[in-house]
N, C-alpha and C positions, 0 to 999 in steps of 0.2 A: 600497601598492596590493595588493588581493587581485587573485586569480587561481582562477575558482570553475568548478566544473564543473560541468554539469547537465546532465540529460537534455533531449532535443527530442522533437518531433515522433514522429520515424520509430521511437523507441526505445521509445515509449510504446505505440503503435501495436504494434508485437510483442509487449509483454506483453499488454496487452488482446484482442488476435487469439488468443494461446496461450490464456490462461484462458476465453473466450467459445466457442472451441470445444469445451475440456474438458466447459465448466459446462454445452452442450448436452444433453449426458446426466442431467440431472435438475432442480433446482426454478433455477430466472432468477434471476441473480444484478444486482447492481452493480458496476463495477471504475472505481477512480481512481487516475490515476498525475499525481503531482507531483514537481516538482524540489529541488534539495537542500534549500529554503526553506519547501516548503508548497505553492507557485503553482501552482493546476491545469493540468497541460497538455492532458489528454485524459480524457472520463469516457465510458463507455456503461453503458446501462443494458437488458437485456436485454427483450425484451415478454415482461409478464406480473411482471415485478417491481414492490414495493410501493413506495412513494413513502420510505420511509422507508431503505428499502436506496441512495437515493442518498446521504440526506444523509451513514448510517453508512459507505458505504464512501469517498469522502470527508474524512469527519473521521479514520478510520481510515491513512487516508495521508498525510496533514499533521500527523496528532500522530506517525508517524514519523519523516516526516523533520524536525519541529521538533524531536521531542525526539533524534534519532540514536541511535533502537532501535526494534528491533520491538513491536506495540504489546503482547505476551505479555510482552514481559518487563520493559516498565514496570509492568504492572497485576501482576508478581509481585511488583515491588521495594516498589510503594506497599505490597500483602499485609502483606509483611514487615516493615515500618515500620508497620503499623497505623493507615494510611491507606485513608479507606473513600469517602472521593468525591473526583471530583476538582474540583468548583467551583471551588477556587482557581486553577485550571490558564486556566479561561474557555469559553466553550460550545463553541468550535471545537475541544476536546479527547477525546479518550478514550483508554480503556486497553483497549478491548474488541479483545479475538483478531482478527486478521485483516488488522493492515497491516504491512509488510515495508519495512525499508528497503533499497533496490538500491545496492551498490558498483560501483565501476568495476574495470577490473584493478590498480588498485593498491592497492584496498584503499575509498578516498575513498567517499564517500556524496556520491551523484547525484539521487538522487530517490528515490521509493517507491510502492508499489502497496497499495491498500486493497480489500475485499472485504466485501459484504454482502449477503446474501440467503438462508442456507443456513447451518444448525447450525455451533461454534466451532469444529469439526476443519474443517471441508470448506470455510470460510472458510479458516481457514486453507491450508488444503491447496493452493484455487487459488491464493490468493495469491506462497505458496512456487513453485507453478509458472509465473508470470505474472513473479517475478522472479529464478526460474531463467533463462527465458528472455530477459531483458531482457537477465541479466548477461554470457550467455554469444555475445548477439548483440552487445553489449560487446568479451569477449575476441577474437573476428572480426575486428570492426572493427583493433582494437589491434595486429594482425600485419600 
């Protein structure tokens, strides 16, 4: 018997509230958070964001937590290998900058947050703050 951990509701709910307040200060973003599998628990999409920042932030956090890494550093590893699409992966895939996978305090991968709307650093950057904040309202919880 497994014994799995995921994120809910209310964890998902904090990353998305921390990144949606940051991302106020400039162009509307996308945010998805999934659990250790992919399974969407919570998506917003800011007014004024393009249709297409849903689907990328989204895909951007379900190819973290499938593949268990962030999505920068699959699309270096394919780099490196001399992999240049990922078709074979299937459409719900990418390796574009901007999903993070969220640990628990032990370490464990719980779920993830995807980001899109906004140049690859600043994708990035919320996303790193959206599961900053996930993790550490995690370690809270944990004491």
């Amino acid at each position: 018997m497994y014994d799995i951990k995921v994120l809910g509701l209310t964890e998902a709910e904090v990353g998305i509230k921390a990144v949606v307040e940051e991302a106020k200060k400039g162009l509307p973003v996308a945010v998805a958070v999934v659990d250790s599998v992919g399974r969407l628990i919570m998506f917003a999409r800011m007014d004024g964001a393009k249709k297409v920042t849903e689907l990328m932030s989204q895909k951007k956090a379900f190819s973290a937590a499938a593949l268990g890494r962030d999505t920068r550093a699959t699309m270096d590893r394919h780099k490196s290998q001399g992999i240049i699409t990922g078709v074979d992966f299937g459409a719900q895939f990418t390796w574009v900058p901007g999903g993070y996978v969220i640990l628990d305090p032990d370490g464990q991968i719980v779920g993830a947050i995807g980001i899109s709307g906004r140049p690859t650093a600043e994708d990035e950057a919320l996303s790193a703050l959206g599961k900053e904040a996930v993790e550490k309202h995690l370690r809270e919880k944990a004491k």
